[in-house]
Each structure stands twice: as C-alpha cells, then as structure tokens.
N, C-alpha and C positions, 0 to 999 in steps of 0.2 A: 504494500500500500504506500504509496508515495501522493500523498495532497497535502496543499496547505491549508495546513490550522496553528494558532499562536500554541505556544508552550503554557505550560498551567506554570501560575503563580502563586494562587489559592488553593488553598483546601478545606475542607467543612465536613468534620467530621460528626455524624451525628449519631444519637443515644436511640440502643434498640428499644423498641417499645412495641406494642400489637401490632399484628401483621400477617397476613396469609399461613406462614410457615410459624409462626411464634405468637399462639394462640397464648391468651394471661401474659402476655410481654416476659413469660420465664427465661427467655433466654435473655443473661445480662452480661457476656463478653461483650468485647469495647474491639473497635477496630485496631486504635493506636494506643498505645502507652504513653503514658508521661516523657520516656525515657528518648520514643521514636518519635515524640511533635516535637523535642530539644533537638532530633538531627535534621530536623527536615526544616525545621525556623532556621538553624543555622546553615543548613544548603541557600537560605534567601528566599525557601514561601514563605506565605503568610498562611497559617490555620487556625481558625476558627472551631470551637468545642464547642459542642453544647452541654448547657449546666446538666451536672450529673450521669455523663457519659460514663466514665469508669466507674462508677460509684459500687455499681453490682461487681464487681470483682476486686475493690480495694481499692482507686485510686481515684483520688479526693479532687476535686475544682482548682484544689489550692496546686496541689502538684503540677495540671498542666499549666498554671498562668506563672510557675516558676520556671517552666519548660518555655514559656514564649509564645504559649495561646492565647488567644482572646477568647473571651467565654461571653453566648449568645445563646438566648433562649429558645425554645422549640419552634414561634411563629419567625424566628428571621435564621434558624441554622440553613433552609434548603432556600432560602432567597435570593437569586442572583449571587450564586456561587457556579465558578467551574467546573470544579470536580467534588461531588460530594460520595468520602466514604462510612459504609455503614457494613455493619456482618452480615446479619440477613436482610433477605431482601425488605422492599418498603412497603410503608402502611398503604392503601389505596389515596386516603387523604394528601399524605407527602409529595405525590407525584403532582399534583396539583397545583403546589406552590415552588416546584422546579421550571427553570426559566427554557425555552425551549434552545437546542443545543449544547443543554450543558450535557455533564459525564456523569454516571453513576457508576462505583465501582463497588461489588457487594457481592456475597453469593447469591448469583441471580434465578437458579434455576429455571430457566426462561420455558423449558417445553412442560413444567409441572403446573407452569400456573397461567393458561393462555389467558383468562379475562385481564389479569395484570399486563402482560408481556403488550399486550393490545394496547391499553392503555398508554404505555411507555412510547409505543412507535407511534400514537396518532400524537403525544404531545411532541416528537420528535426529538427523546430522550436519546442521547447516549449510553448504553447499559455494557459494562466490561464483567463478565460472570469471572471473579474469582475463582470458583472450581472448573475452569477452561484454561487458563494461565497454563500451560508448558513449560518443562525442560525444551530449549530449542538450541542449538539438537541435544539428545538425551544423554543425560549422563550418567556413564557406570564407572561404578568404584573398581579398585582391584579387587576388595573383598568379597562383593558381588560375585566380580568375575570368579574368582578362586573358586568359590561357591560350587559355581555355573559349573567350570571345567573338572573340576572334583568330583562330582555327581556325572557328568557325562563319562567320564573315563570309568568310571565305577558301572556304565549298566553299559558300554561300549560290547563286553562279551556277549552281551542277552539280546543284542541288535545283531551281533555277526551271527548268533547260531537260532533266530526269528523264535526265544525264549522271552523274551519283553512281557506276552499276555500273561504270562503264566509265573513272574517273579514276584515276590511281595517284601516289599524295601519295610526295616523298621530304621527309622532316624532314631537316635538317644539322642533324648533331651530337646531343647529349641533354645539358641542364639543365636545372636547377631548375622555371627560368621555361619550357623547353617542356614540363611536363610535364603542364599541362593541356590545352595543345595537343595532343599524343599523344593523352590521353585523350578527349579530343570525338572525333577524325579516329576514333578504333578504334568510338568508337559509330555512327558515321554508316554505316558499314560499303563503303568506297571498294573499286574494284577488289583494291589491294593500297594498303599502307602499308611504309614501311622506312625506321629513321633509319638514315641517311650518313654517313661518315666526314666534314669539313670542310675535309679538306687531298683529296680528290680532285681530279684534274684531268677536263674536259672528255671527254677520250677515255672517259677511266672511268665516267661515267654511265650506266646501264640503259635510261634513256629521257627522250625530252624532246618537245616539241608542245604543242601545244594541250590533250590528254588527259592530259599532266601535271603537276601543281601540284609548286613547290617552296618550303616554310617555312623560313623562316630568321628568327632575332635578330642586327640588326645588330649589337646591343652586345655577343655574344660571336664572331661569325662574318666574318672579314677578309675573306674571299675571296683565299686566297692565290692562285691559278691564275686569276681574274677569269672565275669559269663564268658570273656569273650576266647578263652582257651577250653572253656565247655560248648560255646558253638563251633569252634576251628574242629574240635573231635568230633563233633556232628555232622562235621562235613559244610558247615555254613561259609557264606564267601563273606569276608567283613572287610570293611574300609575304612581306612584312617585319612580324615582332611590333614591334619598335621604333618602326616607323615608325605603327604601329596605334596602340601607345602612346599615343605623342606627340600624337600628332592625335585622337583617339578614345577613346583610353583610359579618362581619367577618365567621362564621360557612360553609355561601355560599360559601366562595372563599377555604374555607380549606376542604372542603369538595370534590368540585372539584380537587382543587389537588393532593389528594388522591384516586380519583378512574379514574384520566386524566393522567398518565405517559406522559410527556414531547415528544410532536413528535420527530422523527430521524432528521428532518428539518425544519428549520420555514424562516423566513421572511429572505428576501434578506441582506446580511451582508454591503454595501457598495450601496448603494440608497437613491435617493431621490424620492421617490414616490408621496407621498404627494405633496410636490414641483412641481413635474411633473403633478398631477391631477390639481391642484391651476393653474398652467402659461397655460397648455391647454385650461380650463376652461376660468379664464381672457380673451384670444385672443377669442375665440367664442363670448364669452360675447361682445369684440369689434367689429369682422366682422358683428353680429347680427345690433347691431348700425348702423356699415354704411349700413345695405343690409333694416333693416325696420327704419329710421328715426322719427316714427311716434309711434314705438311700444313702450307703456310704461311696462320699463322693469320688475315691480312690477309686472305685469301681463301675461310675458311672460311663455307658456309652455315649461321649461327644464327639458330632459330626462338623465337620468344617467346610462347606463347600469354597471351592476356591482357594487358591495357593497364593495370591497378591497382599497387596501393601495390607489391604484390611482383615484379610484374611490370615495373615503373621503373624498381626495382630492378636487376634484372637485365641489363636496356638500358643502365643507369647503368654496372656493370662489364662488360659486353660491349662496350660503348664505349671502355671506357679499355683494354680491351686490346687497340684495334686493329682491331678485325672492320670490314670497310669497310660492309658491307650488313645490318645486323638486320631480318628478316622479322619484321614485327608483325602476328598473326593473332587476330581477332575473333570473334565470332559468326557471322556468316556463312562467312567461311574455315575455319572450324573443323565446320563440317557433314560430316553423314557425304557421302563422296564426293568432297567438293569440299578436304578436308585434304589426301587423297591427295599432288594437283599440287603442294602444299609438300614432302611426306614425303620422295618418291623418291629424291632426292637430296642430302638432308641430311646435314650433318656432329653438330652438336649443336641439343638443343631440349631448353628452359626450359618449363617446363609452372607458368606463376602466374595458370592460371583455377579458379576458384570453380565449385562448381556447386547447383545447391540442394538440399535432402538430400532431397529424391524422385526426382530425376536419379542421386544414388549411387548405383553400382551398378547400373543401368541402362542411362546412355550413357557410353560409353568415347570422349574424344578422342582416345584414343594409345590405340589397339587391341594385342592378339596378333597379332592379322594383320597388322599395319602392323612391327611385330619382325620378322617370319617374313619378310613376301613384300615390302616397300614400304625398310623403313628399311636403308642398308647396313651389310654388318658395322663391326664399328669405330668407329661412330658411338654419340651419348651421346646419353641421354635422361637429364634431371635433373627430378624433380617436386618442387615446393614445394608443392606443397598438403595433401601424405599422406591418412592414414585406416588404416583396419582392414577386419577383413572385414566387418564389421557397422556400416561408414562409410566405403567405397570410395573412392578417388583415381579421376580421371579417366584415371588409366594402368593400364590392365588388370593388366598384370605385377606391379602393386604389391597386394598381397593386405593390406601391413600396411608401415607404416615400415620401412625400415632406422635401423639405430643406430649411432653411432661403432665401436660394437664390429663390426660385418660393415655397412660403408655401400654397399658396392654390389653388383651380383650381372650375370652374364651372360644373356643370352636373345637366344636366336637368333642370335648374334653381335655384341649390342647390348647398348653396358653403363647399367645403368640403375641408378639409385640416389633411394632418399625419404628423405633420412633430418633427422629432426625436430631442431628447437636447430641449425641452419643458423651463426645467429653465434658458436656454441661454435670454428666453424673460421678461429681468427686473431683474432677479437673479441669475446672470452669478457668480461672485463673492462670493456671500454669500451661494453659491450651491458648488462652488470650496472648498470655507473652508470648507464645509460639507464633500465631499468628501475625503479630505487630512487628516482629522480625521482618516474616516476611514479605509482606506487604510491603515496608520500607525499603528493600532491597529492588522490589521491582518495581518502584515509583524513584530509587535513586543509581539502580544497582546497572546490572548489565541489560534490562528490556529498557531502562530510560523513561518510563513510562510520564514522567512531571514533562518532558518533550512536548506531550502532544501527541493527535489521535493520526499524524501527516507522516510521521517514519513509523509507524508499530514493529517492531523486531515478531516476524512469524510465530514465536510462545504467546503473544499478545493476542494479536491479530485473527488468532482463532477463535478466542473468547469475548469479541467485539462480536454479540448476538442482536443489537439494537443498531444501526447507523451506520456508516456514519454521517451525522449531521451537522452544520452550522452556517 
C-alpha cells in the first residue's frame, strides 16, 4: 500500500466499558500503561487518556499525567482524535462520536460482529484489528527450530518404512524447548500423540515396543523411576532432544534455515496465546472439580485438540496440574469418525484448533451429537477458539461466546463454556503489560505504524479490515 496520508501525532486512548464483546464492561485491561504513554510522549505524540482507563488493572490517573498524558473524559476521548486505541472493540455509541477518517486500533473482530463492522464503514472508520497484526515475515527461533528438526529426525525411520499410522509418540513432560517438538509430531499425524507426566513409573506406561517412540530432554527430564533402560529392554525407540542438541544441533538449525526462507507471515504480532490456552485450560480444570468431586485429577482423560500457540498453552497448565496423560489430537484424529474413539470417554477437552472461515460452520469437531450420545455427563468441554453465528466455533453448542457474565452453560449433561478474554481469569494485569508492550512496538517498532495508514509494512496491512479512508 503506498498512499498519502499524514503521520499520527495523537493518540487517544480510551477506557473499556460495555460493548458487543464485553457485556457488564468486565473486561478492565487498558490498552497502554503508564510506562508505554512515557515512551511514546517522549517519541513526540501527544496522548490523550481517558479518566480511569487503567484503573481496572492498577494504574491510577495520576501515573499517566506523570507519564505525559493529558486526561479527558469519556464525551471528548473519541472526538477529533487520529488514532484512537482501545482492547476490545467499541461500544455502538463510541462510533458515533469518531470523526470520519480517523483510525481505530483494537481487537476488532470484524466478521463476528457485522451490525458493528457496518457501522464503522458507512461512518468511514479506519479499523486496524489487532488480532490480524503479523510476524512479516515470520519468525523462528532456533529453539523452535531444534524442536522442529528433533522431532522430525526422530519419526524420519517411520516415514522410510510407511510405519507413521501405526506409531504412538509419548513426549515427557511439556517445555519450552518441547514445544516444537509437539508441534512437528501433531503434523506428521502418528497413530496417537500424548505428553507424560515425568515422574511416572514403568508400571504406569500405556505402551512400549518397537511401535512406540518416547521424546525426552535430558536437561529437564531425570528419570526419576529409570523407565527409560526398562523401555530400551522392551525394545522401545527413545529420543533425547539434548543429546540431538549437542551432537546435531547446531548444523540442524543452519541447515534448515537455509533451505526454509522465512514465511511472508508468522505468529500473531500482539497476543497472548499461550496465556489464553493456560486460563482456559485452569477454568476446565476447575469446573471438572466441581462437576466430578470424586475424580482424581492424576487420572483424568484430557483432550487437547490442536498443537498451536493456544493449544501449548493449555498442555503447559494441564501439565502442571498433574494430568499424567494429555491426548494430543490432530488432523487426522480429529476427523469425522475417527474423534469419536477419543470422545467416549472423556473427562475434559481443550478445543485450540483453528479452522479456516469456509470450514465455519460447516465442520463441527465437537458435534451435538458427541454432547448427546458420545461425551459423559459431567464432563467439560472448554473452546478457545469462539465465534458467533455468523463465524462459528468448531463446537457446535457454541452458537456465540460466552462472557464472564454467564461463562458457561449445560448441554446434554456437558458443561461447556467459550468464553473470550480467557487471561481476564487471574491475569488481567500481567496480560495488560503484555499487551502494552506490544502495541508500543508496533506503533514505534519495526511496522512504524505512528507513520501513517500510506506505507503499512504487509504485518499491518493485512489487518487494515475497514479503509482505507481520508
């Protein structure tokens, strides 16, 4: 995109309050911190607060007018301003009194809420969806990568001798550093995948042989029970990341990036994903609590659709709470039919798969029928993904989020719950300064976004869903 338009000068950051998505105005993250209106006055904008913007996560009136804000009340924050930002999107009202050509930067979810999104283009809103912002082009870590090439080199035997369908990988443990390894093993699509508790003993294993691969990192994984010279006598194939490492490592990752060019777009530029798999995950884990009182959770069946950011997530706190066994299901596991054989007997399932918006609303991986006749009562069904009716979740039952104010609902005996702003449950605050970070970065960082809507750097430009106009 190459047009002229002036550079932003201003900014106007305003305080969430009721709104399509933030029903009871419960959600009270703040776009900016204190910390991030002090960089961006001293880059030479001017910003504009409104009274009480931080207030719901700790940070006072007084902090930003020591940071260099001017504070302005709710009828003049969106009045003849530039660029106004806000977290979630805005009240019906708001739009009203935005001047026509300015910019709104927020999470906009433009296809969930078309009476809004309408609205915005006949006043001839600028709308920049935050949750559209990109990596451009995407970036991987080496640890990533290590991950990636660890895991590939590991099921490389089971592609030369067309043994893939029929292997069943257990990861010990979940970190960091596995978590690119998860994510290859869920592409390659193995019989079953499931990371492990660490401290299991031999007895407690599901399986062991030839047909199954066991991943481990030596540098966080002791062996307290010493399985892993009781699976080698069982004939089991085991794999050490460290040991890849050390010996491989370095050549693996250069190697890769030389015959891997940089995607055009990678990973959300302004998210907290992780975070969002983690607090969905936790709350399942506690509705499971009150709905089986009896079930020890060490033993609980939890399902995880999806191996991504939010879905790691979720593994990450299902992990620390103990679950000895997380079922990791793919694309293939997750076909019609073939999900069933996980369903039947589940306790809770994590739903952090994606689906592309010609699939909304089309293919349901967590069916009505799967509520009704497959999942037991009592059991939890948690979706991170949401939607509307008019941009359906992969969980049938979910016709539209739930919201702090009513977050879950019964069906069939099955409690199920969407409900959006996942880090609002416990890490409202510490998910704000997450966010205020980055926001900063790409209003001063490498997209230049304070420029102007006349150069957008392509990670921008694709989240420009209103305009552009002036």
């Amino acid at each position: 995109m190459s047009l002229t338009h002036p550079a932003f000068t201003s900014i106007a950051l305003a305080r969430e309050i009721e709104s399509p998505e933030n029903p009871g105005a419960l959600e009270k993250r703040v776009a900016l911190i204190p910390e991030n209106v002090g960089t961006l006055v001293s880059a030479g904008l001017k910003v504009f607060v409104e009274h009480g913007a931080g207030e719901g996560v700790g940070f006072s009136d007084e902090e930003y007018i020591a940071a260099g804000a001017m504070m302005q009340s709710a009828d003049e924050i969106y009045c003849d301003k530039q660029i106004i930002i806000k977290f979630k999107g805005p009240a019906l009202a708001s739009i009203e009194q935005m001047k026509s050509g300015c910019t709104l930067f927020c999470m906009a979810h433009f296809g969930s809420y078309p009476d809004r999104a309408k609205l915005l283009e006949d006043k001839r809103i600028n709308v920049i969806a935050m949750e559209e912002i990109a990596e451009s082009p995407k970036v991987n870590t080496d640890e990533a990568i290590l991950g990636r090439q660890s895991m590939a080199t590991a099921l490389k035997p089971y592609f030369e001798n067309n043994t893939i369908g029929g292997l069943r990988v257990r990861v010990i443990g979940w970190s960091e550093r596995l978590r690119g390894a998860i994510r290859r093993c869920g592409n390659r699509n193995p019989r079953s995948m499931r990371v492990i508790q660490p401290d299991l003993t031999f007895e407690q294993l599901d399986v062991s042989g030839p047909d199954a691969l066991y991943f481990y990192d030596s540098k966080s994984f002791q062996d307290p029970h010493g399985i892993l010279d009781r699976l080698k006598d069982a004939g089991t194939v085991l794999f050490d990341m460290a040991e890849f490492e050390n010996t491989r490592g370095a050549s693996a990752i250069a190697a890769y990036r030389q015959s891997h060019p940089p995607s055009e777009f990678g990973l959300r530029r302004i998210q907290c994903l992780h975070e969002t798999g983690q607090a969905g995950a936790r709350y399942g884990v506690e509705l499971l609590k009150q709905n089986k009182p009896d079930l020890d959770l060490s033993q609980a069946k939890a399902i995880v659709l999806g191996y991504g950011n939010v879905a790691q997530g979720a593994m990450d706190e299902l992990h620390q709470n103990g679950i000895n066994e997380i079922h990791v299901l793919g694309r293939a596991h997750t076909a019609k039919g073939r999900i069933d054989f996980w369903l039947k007997d589940v306790d809770l399932v994590i739903n952090g798969a994606e689906q592309s918006p010609e699939l909304r609303g089309r293919n349901f991986l967590i069916s009505d029928e799967h509520l009704k006749d497959l999942i037991p009562d009592q059991s939890v069904v948690i979706d991170l993904i949401g939607g509307s009716a008019t941009n359906r979740s992969p969980v049938e039952a979910v016709i539209a989020c739930s919201f702090l104010t009513d977050p879950n609902f019964v069906q069939d005996g099955v409690t199920v719950s969407s409900l959006w702003g996942w880090p609002m449950l416990g890490m409202m605050r510490e998910t704000a300064i997450r966010y205020s970070g980055q926001i900063t970065d790409v209003l001063l960082g490498y997209e230049k976004l304070v420029d102007g809507l006349g150069e957008l750097k392509p990670g921008v430009q694709r989240a420009l869903v209103c305009g552009p106009y002036w």
